[in-house]
Backbone as CSV, one residue per row, in Angstrom:
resi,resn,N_x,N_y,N_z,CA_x,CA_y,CA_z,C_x,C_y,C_z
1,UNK,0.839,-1.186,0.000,0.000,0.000,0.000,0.884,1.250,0.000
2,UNK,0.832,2.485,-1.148,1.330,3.628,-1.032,1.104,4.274,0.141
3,UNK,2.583,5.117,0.973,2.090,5.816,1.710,1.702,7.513,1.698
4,UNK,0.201,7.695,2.804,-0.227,8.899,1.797,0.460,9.792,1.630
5,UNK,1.425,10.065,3.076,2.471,11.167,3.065,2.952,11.394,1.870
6,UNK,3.164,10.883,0.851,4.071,10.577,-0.447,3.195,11.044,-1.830
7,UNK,1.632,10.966,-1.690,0.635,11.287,-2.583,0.434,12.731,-2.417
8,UNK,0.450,13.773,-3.266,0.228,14.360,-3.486,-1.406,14.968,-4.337
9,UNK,-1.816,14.862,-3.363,-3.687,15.050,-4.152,-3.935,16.171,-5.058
10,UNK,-3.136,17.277,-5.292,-3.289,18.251,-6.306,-2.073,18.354,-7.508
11,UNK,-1.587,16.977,-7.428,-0.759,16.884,-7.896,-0.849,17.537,-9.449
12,UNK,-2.472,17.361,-10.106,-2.288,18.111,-11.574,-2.256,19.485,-11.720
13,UNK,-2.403,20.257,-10.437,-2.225,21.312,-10.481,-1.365,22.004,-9.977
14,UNK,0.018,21.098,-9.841,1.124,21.639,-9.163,1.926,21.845,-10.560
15,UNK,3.074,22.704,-10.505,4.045,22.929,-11.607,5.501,22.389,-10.846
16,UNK,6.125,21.866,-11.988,7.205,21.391,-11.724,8.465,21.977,-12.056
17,UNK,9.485,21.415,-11.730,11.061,22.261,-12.594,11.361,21.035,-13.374
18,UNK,11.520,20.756,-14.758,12.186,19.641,-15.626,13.304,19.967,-16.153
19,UNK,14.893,19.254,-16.143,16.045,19.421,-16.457,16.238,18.365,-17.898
20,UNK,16.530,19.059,-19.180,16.822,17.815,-20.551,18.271,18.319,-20.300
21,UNK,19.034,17.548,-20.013,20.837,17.446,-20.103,21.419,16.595,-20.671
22,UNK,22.749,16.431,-20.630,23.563,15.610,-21.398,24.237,15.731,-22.704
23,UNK,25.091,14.847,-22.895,25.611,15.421,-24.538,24.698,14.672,-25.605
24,UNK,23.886,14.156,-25.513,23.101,13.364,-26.506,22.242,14.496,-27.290
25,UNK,21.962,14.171,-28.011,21.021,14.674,-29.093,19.235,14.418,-28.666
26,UNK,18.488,15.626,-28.491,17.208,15.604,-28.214,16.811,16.241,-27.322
27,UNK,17.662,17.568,-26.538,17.104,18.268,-25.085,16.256,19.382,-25.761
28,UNK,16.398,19.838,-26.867,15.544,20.856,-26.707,14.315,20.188,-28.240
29,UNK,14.520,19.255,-28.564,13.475,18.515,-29.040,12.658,18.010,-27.985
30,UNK,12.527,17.134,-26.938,11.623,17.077,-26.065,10.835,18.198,-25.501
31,UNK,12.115,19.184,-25.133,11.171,19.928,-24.649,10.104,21.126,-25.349
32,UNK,10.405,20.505,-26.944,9.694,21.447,-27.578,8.264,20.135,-27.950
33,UNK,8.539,18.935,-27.933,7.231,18.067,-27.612,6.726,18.045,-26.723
34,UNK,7.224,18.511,-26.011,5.976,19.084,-24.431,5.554,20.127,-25.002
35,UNK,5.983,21.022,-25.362,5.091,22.940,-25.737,3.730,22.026,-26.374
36,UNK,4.470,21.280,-27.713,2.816,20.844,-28.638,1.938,20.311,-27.801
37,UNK,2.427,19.477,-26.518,1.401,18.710,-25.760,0.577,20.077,-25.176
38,UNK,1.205,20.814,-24.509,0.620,21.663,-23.789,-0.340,23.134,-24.561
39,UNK,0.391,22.574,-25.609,-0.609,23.905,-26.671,-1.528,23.047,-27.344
40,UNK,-2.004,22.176,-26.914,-2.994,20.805,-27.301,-3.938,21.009,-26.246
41,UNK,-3.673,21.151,-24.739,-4.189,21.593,-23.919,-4.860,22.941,-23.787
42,UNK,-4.587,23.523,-24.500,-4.765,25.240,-24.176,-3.999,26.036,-23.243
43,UNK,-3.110,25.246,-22.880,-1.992,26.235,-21.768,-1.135,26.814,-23.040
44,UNK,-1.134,28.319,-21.742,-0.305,29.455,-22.209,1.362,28.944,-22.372
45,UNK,2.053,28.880,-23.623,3.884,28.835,-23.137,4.636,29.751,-23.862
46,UNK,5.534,29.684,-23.098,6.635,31.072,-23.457,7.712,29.917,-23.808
47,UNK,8.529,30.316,-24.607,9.880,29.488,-24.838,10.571,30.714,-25.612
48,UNK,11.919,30.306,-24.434,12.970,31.534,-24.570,13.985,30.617,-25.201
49,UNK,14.451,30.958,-26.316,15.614,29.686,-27.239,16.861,30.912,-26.825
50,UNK,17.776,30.651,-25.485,19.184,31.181,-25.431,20.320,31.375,-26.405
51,UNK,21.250,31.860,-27.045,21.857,31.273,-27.332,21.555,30.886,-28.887
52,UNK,20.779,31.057,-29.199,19.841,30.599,-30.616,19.315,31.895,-31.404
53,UNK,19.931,32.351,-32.183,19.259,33.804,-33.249,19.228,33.114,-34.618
54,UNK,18.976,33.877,-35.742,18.431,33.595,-36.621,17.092,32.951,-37.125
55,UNK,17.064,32.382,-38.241,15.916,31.889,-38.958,15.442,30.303,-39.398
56,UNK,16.870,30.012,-39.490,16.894,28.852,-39.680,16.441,27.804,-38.908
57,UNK,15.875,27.215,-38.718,15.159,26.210,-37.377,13.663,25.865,-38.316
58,UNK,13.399,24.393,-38.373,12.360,23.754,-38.924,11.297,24.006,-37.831
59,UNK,11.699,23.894,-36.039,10.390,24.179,-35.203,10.121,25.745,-35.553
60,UNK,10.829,26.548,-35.730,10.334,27.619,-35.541,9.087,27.849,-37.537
61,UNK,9.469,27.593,-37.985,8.775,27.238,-39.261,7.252,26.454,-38.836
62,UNK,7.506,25.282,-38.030,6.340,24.852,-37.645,5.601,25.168,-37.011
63,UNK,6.390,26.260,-35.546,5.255,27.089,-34.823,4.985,28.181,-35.891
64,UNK,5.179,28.845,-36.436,4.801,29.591,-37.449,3.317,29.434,-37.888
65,UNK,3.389,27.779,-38.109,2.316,27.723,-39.225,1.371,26.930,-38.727
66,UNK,0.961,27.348,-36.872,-0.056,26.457,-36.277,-1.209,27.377,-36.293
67,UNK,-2.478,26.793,-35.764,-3.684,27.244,-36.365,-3.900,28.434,-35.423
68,UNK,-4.451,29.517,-35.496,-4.780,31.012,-34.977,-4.912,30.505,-33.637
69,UNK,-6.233,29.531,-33.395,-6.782,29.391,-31.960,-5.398,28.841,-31.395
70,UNK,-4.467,27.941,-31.742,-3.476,27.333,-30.665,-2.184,28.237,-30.993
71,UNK,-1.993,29.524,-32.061,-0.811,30.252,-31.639,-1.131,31.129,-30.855
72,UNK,-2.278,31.556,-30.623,-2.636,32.302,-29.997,-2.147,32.222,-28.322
73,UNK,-1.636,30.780,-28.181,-0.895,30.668,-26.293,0.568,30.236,-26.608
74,UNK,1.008,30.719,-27.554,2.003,30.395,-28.127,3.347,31.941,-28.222
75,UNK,4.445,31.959,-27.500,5.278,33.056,-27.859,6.599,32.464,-27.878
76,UNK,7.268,32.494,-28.771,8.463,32.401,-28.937,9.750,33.709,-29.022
77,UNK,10.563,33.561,-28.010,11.463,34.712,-28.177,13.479,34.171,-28.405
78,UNK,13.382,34.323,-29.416,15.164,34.136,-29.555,16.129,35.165,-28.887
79,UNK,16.906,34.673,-27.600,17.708,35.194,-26.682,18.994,35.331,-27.630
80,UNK,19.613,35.261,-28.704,20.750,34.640,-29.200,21.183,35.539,-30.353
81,UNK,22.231,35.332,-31.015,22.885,36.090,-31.915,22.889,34.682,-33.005
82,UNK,22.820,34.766,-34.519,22.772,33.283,-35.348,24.252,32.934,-35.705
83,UNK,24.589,32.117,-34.742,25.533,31.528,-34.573,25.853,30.685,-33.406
84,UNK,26.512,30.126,-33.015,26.954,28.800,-31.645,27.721,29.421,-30.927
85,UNK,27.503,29.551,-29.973,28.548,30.236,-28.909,29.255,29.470,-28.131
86,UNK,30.489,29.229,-27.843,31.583,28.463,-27.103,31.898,29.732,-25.864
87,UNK,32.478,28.621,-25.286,33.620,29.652,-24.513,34.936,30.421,-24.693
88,UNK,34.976,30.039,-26.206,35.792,30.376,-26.818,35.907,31.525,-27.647
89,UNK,34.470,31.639,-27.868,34.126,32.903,-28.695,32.955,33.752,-28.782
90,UNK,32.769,33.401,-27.006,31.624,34.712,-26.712,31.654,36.149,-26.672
91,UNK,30.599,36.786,-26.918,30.909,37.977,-26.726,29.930,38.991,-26.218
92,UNK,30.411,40.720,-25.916,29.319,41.233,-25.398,28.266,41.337,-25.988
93,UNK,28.077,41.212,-27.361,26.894,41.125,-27.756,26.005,39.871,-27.737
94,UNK,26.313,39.041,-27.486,25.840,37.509,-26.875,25.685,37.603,-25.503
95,UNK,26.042,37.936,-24.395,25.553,38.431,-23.447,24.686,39.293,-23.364
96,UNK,24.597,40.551,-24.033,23.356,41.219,-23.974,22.254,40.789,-24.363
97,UNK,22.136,39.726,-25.616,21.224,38.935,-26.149,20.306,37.904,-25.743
98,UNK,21.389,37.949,-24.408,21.011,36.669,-23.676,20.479,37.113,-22.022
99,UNK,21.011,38.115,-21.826,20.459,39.206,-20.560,19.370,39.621,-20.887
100,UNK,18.466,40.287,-22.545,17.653,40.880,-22.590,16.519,39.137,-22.278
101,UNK,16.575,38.291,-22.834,15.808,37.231,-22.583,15.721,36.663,-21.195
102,UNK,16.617,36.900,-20.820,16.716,36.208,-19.141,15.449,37.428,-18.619
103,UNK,15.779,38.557,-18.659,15.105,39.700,-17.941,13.329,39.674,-18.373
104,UNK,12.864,39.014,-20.136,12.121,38.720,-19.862,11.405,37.595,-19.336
105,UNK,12.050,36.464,-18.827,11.833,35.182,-18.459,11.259,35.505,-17.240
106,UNK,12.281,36.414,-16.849,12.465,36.791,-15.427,10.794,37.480,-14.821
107,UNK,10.311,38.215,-15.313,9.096,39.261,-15.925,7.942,38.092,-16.018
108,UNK,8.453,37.447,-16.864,7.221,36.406,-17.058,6.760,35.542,-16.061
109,UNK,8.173,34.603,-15.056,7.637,33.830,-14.348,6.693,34.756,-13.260
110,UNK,7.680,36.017,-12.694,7.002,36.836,-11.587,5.426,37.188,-11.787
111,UNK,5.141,37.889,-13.077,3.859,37.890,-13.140,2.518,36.664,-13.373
112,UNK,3.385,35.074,-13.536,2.385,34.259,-13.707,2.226,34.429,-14.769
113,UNK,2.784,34.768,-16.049,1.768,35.199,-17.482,1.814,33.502,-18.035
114,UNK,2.076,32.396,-17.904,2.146,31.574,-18.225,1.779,29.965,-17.367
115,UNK,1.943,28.943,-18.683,1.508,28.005,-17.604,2.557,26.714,-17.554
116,UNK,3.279,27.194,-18.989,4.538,26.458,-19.036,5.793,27.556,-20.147
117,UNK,6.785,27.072,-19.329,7.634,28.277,-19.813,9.318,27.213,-20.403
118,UNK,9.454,27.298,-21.541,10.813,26.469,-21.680,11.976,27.716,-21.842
119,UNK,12.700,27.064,-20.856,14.460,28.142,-20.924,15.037,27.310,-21.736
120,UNK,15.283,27.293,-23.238,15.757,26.435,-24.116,17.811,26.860,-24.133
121,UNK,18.488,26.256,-23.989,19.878,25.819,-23.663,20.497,27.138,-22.720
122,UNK,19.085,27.104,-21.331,19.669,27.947,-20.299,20.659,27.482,-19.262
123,UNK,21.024,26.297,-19.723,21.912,25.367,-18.899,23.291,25.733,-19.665
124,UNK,23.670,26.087,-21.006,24.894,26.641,-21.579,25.002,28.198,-21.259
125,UNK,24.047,29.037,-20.977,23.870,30.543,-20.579,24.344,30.332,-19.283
126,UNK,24.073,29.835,-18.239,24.531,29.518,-16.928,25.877,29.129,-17.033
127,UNK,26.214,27.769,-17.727,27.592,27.477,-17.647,28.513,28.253,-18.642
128,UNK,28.239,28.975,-19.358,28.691,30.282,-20.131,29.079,31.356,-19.627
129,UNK,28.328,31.917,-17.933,28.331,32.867,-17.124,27.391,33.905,-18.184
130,UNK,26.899,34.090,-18.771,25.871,34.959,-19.307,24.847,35.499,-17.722
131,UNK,24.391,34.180,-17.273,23.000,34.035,-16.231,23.627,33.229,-15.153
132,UNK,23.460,34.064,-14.207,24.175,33.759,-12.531,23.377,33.086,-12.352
133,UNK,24.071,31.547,-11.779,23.656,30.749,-11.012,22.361,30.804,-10.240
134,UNK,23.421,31.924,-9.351,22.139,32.557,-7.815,21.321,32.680,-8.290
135,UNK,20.950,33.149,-9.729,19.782,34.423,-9.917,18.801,33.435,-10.212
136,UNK,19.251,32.525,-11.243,18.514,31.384,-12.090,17.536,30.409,-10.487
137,UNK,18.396,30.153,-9.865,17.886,29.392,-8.739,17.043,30.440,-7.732
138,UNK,16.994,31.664,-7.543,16.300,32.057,-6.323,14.649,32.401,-7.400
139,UNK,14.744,32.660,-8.742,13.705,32.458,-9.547,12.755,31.186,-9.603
140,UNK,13.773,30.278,-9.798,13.140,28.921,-10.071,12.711,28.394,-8.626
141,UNK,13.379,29.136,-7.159,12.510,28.457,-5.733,11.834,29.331,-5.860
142,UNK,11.175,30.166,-6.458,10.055,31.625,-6.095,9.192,31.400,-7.214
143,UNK,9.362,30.495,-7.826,7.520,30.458,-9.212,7.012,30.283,-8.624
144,UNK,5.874,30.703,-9.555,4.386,30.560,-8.955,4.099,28.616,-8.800
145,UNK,3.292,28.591,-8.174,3.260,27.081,-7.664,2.803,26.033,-8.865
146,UNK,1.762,26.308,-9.648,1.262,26.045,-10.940,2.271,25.896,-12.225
147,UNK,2.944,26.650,-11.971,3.991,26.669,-13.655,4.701,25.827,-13.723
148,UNK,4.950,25.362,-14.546,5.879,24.572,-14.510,7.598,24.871,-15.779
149,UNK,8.520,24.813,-15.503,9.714,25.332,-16.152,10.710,24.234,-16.330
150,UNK,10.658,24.531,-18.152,11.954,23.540,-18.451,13.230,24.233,-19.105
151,UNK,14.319,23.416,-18.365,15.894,23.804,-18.266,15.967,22.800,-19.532
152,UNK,16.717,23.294,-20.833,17.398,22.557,-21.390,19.036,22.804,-21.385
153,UNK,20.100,21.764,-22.310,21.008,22.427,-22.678,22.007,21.264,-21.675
154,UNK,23.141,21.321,-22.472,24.452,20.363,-21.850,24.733,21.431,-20.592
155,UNK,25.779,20.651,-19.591,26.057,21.106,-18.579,25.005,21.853,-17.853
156,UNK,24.339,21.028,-17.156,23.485,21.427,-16.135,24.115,21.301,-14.772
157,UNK,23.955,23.311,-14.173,24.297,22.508,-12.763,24.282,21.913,-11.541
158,UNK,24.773,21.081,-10.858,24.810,20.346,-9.651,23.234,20.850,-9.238
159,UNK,23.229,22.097,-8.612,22.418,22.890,-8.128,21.082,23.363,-8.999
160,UNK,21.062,23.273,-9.781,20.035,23.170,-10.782,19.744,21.784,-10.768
161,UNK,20.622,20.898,-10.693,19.640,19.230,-10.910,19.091,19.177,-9.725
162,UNK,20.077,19.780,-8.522,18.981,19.597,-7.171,18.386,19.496,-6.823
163,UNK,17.730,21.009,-7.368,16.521,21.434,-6.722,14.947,21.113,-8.093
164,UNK,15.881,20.427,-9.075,14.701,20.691,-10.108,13.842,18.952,-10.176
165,UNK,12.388,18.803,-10.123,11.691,17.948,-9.845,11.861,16.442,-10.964
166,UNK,12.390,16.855,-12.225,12.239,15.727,-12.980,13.826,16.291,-13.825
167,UNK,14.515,15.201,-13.929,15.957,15.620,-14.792,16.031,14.419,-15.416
168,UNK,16.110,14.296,-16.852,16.605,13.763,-18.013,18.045,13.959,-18.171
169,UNK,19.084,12.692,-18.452,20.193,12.943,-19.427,20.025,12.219,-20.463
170,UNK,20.545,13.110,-21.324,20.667,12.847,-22.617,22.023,12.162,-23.131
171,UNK,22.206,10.604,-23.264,23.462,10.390,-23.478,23.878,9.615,-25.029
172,UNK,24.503,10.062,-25.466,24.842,9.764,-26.492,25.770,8.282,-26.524
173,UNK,25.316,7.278,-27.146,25.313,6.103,-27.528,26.112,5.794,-28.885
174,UNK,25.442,6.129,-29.763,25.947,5.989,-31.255,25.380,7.826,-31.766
175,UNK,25.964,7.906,-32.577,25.440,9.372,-33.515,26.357,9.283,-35.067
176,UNK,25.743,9.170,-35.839,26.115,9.276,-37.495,26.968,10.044,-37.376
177,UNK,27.356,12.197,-36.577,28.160,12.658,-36.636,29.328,12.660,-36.830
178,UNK,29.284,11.413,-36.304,31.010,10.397,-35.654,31.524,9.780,-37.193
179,UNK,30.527,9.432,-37.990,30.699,9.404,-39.142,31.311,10.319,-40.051
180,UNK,31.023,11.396,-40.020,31.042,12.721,-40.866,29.613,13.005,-41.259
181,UNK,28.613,12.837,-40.975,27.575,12.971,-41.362,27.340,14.855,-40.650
182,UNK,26.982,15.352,-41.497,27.133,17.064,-40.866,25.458,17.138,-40.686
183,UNK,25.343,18.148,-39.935,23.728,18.534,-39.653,22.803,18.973,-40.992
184,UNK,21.512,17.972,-40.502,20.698,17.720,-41.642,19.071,19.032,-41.365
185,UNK,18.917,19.393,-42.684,17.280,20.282,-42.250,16.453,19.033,-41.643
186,UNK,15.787,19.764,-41.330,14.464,18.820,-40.741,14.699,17.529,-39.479
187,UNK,16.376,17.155,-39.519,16.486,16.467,-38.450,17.590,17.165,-37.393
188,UNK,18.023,18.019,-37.614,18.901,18.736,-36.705,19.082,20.257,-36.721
189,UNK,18.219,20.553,-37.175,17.569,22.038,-37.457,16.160,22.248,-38.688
C-alpha cells in the first residue's frame, strides 16, 4: 500500500522544474514536444531559445504555421545572436542577447503570465556565465506554484539538478556525426 504522506492530491495542479541534459542529441526537441502537448491543452507557453538567433530552425517554421486558436498561447522569443557560442568565442553582444531574454523570463515567471515556460539551452547561458547561477535558482525556488519550467542544454548545474523535480540525461550512444555525417534540415535544425 502507497504511503499517503508521499501522494500528493493536487498533484495536476502543481508545476514542476524539468532538467533535458547531457551530450546526446534531443534536449531541446523534447522539450519542444511538451510545448505541442501543452498547446494541445490550451496552456499558455513562453519558450525563450538562449543562445539561438536567426531563422533557420524547422520548429520555428512549424510554430509559425499552427492554427490562430493554438498560436494564440504560443510566444516564442530568440535570446541569441545566429551563430553557436563556445567559450571560446563569446561575446558582449551575446551576453546582452542573452540578458535581454533572461530579464524577460524573469518578468514572465514573476507575473504568472504563463503556464509552461521552456528556458531552451539555459543550462549553456549559466555554464557560459551569461545568467548567474544565484539568480537562475532564487527564480526557479520563487515560481508561482502552478507553472511549470523547463531547463534545457548540456552542462546542467549540480544545483540546478537539485533542486529541479524531474531531470533527463541525454546520453549519447551511437550518432552518425562520428561518421562525418554534418547537420541535416528537418532532423537537426
Amino acid at each position: 500500500m502507497a504511503d499517503n504522506k508521499l501522494i500528493n492530491p493536487n498533484w495536476a495542479k502543481h508545476g514542476y522544474i524539468q532538467v533535458y541534459t547531457g551530450d546526446g542529441k534531443g534536449k531541446t526537441t523534447a522539450s519542444l514536444g511538451l510545448a505541442m502537448r501543452a498547446l494541445g491543452r490550451s496552456w499558455k507557453v513562453l519558450i525563450i531559445m538562449f543562445t539561438k538567433g536567426g531563422d533557420d530552425y524547422g520548429e520555428l517554421n512549424s510554430f509559425r504555421n499552427l492554427s490562430v486558436e493554438i498560436s494564440k498561447n504560443l510566444t516564442i522569443v530568440q535570446a541569441g545572436l545566429d551563430r553557436i557560442v563556445y567559450s571560446s568565442n563569446k561575446t558582449d553582444d551575446d551576453e546582452k542577447e542573452i540578458k535581454k531574454g533572461w530579464e524577460l523570463a524573469k518578468k514572465a515567471i514573476k507575473n504568472d503570465e504563463y503556464n509552461l515556460i521552456i528556458l531552451d539551452e539555459a543550462n549553456i547561458a549559466i555554464d557560459l556565465g551569461f545568467i548567474k547561477l544565484d539568480d537562475m535558482l532564487n527564480v526557479l525556488k520563487n515560481k508561482p506554484e502552478d507553472m511549470e519550467i523547463v531547463l534545457t542544454g548540456r552542462n546542467a548545474h549540480p544545483k540546478i539538478i537539485e533542486i529541479a523535480h524531474l531531470v533527463s540525461e541525454i546520453k549519447p550512444v551511437k550518432h552518425y556525426w562520428d561518421t562525418g555525417v554534418v547537420a541535416r534540415k528537418g532532423i537537426e535544425y
